[in-house]
N, C-alpha and C positions, 0 to 999 in steps of 0.2 A: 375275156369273153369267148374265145376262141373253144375253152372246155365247155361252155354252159350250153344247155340243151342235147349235148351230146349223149347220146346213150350206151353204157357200161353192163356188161355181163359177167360174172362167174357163176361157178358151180356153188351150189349149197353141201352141206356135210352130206345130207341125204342124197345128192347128186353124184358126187364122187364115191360114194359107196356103190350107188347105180352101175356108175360108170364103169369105177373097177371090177366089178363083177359081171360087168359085158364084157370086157378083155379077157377077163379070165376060161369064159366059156369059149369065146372064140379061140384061144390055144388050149382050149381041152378038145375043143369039136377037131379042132385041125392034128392034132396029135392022134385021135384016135379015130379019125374019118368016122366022127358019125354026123350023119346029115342032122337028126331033131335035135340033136346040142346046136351044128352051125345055125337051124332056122330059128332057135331061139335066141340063140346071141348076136344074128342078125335084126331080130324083131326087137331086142331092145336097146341095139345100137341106133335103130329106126326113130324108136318114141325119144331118146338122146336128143337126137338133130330135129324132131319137131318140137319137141320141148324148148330148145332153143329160141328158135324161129316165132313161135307164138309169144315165149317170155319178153322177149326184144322187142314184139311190136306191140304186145299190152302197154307198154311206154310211150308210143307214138302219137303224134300230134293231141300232145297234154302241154299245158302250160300253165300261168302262174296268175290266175286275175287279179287275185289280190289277198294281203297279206294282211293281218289284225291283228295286237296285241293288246290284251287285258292285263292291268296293271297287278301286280299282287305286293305283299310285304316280304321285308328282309327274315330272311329264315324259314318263310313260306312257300308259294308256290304259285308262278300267274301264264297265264292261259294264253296260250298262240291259236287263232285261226286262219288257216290255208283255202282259198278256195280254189279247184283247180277246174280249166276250161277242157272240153274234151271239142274238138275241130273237126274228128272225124266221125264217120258213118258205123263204127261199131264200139262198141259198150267197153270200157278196160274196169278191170277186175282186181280185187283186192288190193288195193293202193295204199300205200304209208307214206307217213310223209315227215320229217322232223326239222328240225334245223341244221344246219352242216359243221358239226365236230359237234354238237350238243347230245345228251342222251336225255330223251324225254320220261317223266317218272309215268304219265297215263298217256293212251291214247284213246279219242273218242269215235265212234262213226265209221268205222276205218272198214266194217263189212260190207258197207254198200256198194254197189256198180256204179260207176259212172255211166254216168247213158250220153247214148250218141248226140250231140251237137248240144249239151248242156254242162252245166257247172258244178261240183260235190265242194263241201265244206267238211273240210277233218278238220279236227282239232286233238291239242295237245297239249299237255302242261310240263312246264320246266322248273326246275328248282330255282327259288329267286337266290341272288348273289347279297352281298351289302346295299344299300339305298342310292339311287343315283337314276339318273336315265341311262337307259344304252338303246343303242342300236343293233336293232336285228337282219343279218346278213344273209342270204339265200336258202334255199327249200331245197333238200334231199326227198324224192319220192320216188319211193321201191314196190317191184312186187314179187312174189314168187308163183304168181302163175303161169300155166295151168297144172304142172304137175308137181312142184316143188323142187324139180332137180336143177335148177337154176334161179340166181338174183339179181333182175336186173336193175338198173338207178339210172336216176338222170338229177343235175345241176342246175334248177331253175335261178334265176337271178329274182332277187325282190328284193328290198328293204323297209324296214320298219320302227319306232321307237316301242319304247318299252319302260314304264317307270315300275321301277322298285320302293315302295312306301318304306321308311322305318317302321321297325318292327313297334306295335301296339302294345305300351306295359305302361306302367305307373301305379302311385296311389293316391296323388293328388285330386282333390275334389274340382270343378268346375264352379268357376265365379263365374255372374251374373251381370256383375258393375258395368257400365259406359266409361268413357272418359262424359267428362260435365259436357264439350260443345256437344258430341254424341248424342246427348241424354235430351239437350236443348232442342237439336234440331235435326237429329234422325227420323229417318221414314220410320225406323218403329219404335219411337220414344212411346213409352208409359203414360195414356190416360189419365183422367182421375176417375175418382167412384162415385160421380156427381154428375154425370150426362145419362141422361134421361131417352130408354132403349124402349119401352112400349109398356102395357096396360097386360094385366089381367085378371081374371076374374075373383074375387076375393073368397078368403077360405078361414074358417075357423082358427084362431091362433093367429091371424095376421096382425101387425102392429096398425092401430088406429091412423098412427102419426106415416103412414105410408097408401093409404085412399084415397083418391081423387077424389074431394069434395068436391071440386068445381063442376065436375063432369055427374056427380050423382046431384048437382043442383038441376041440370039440365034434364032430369027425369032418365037419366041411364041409372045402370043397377050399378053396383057395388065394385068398383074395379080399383086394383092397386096399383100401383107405379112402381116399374123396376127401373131398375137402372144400372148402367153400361159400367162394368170392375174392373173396364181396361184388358189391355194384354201384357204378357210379360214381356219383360226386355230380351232382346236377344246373348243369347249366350257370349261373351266374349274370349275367344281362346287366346291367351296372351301369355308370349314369349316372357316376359318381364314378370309373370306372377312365380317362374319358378327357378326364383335365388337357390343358388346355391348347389346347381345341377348342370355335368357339364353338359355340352353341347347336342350330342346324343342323345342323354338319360331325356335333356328338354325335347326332343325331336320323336322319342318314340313316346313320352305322356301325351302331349298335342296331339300325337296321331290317334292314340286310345279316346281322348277325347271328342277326334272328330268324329268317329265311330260311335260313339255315345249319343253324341248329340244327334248325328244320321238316322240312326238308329229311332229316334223317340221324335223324330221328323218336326226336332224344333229348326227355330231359326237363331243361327250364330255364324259369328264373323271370326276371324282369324289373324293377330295380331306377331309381327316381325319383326327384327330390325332391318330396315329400310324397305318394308313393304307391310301391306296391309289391305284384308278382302274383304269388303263388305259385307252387311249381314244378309243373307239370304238361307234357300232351305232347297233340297232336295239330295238326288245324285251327284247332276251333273255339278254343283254347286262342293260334295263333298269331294269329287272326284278332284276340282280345282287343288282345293286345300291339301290335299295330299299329294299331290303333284310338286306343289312349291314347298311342301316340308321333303319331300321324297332329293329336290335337286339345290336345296339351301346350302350357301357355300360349297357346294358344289364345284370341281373342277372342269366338270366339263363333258365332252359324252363317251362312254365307252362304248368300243363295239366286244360284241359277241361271238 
């Protein structure tokens, strides 16, 4: 803990080019006593040591609110957000931010100011590893202002999870089946095409054997009777439909499927061995399913 917050500077490539060509003049000015060489090699030894000074404190009282990671697949790409607090009375400027020993493939947002006594949210994306959870360990965040001739960094402390989905392939189709209790007495078991949904008005071509007699006895006009064709059954994605595939080939079709199914914002459930998610429908619901194929057999957490 002792490193963390602590703020770090070197020079930039453009910095030490600076640099060295302030030295330079200063043993030109001094070798040939001319004064407008020493005022200029004193003038940008000057902007040196404020460059400094300003780069050092563009870092000050910044810290770490809080930390986000968005899930991606194996061989893809999933998204870290940073949000960082700013404590003081003046604005710090061009901020980066990354993970510590990781190199990020994008960053986002990362031109804005932080403004005084508020929060920025940069984001970034990393290259995902193989399927698993890991854990994400502390924020690197740099800047090179105001003049470029320095870098400075600071070590914030955070942690986070982070799941990596198997990668999304297959060619396996998507069955439909319940198991039979499923079928009998799930919340979304299968109707029949026999419950009786409402009336209307009758039209040329309609079948006879579909009019409400009784209701055209009653001196109403001519109205037909629909009726309720049920819902489909929810999707079930099961481990067990795909013999003959190892453990992986089964783990990145499921994941294609749960994607499929997300996608077309039906409702389907997700079958295991020794676990099992009901059927429901949305994000947060495919978010689940991917999560439990992403850390299946699974050993355990890695950090990053």
């Amino acid at each position: 803990m002792g490193r963390m917050n602590r703020i770090y500077i070197l020079p930039t490539g453009f910095g030490l080019t600076f640099i060295s060509g302030a030295l330079i003049m200063i043993l030109v000015g001094a070798s040939y006593q001319n004064n407008l060489v020493n005022m200029l090699a004193f003038f940008m030894m000057s902007l040196i040591f404020i460059a400094m000074v300003q780069t050092h404190n563009n870092l000050k009282d910044i810290s770490l609110e809080q930390m986000i990671a968005e899930g991606g697949f194996a061989d893809g790409e999933y998204l870290v957000t940073c949000v960082l607090r700013n404590t003081s009375d003046e604005a710090r400027f061009n901020l980066e931010t990354r993970l510590r020993k990781r190199k990020p493939k994008a960053q986002y947002e990362n031109v804005h100011p932080l403004l005084p006594k508020s929060s920025l949210k940069l984001r970034t994306t990393y290259s995902a590893p193989r399927r698993g959870r890991y854990v994400l360990n502390d924020v690197h965040v740099s800047a090179v202002f105001p003049l470029g001739l320095f870098r400075a960094w600071i070590l914030l402390s955070g942690e986070t999870p982070v799941f990596v989905y198997p990668k999304p392939e297959g060619t396996h189709l998507i069955s439909r089946a319940l198991g039979n209790e499923e079928q009998a007495t799930g919340s979304h078991a299968v109707r029949g095409g026999d419950d009786f949904y409402g009336h209307r008005r009758y039209e040329t071509g309609d079948s006879a054997g579909h009019i409400d007699w009784r209701a055209r006895a009653k001196g109403r006009p001519l109205l037909v009777k629909e009726f309720n064709q049920g819902v489909p059954a929810p999707r079930v994605l099961d481990w067990y439909q795909l013999k003959g595939l190892d453990t992986e080939a089964r783990l990145s079709q499921l994941a294609l499927w749960v994607n499929e199914a997300a996608a077309a914002r039906e409702v389907f459930a997700l079958r295991l061995p020794g676990q099992s998610i009901a059927p429901s429908q949305g994000p947060a619901h495919a978010q689940r399913c991917l999560e439990a194929l992403a850390v299946f057999q699974d050993g355990g957490e890695r950090a990053v």
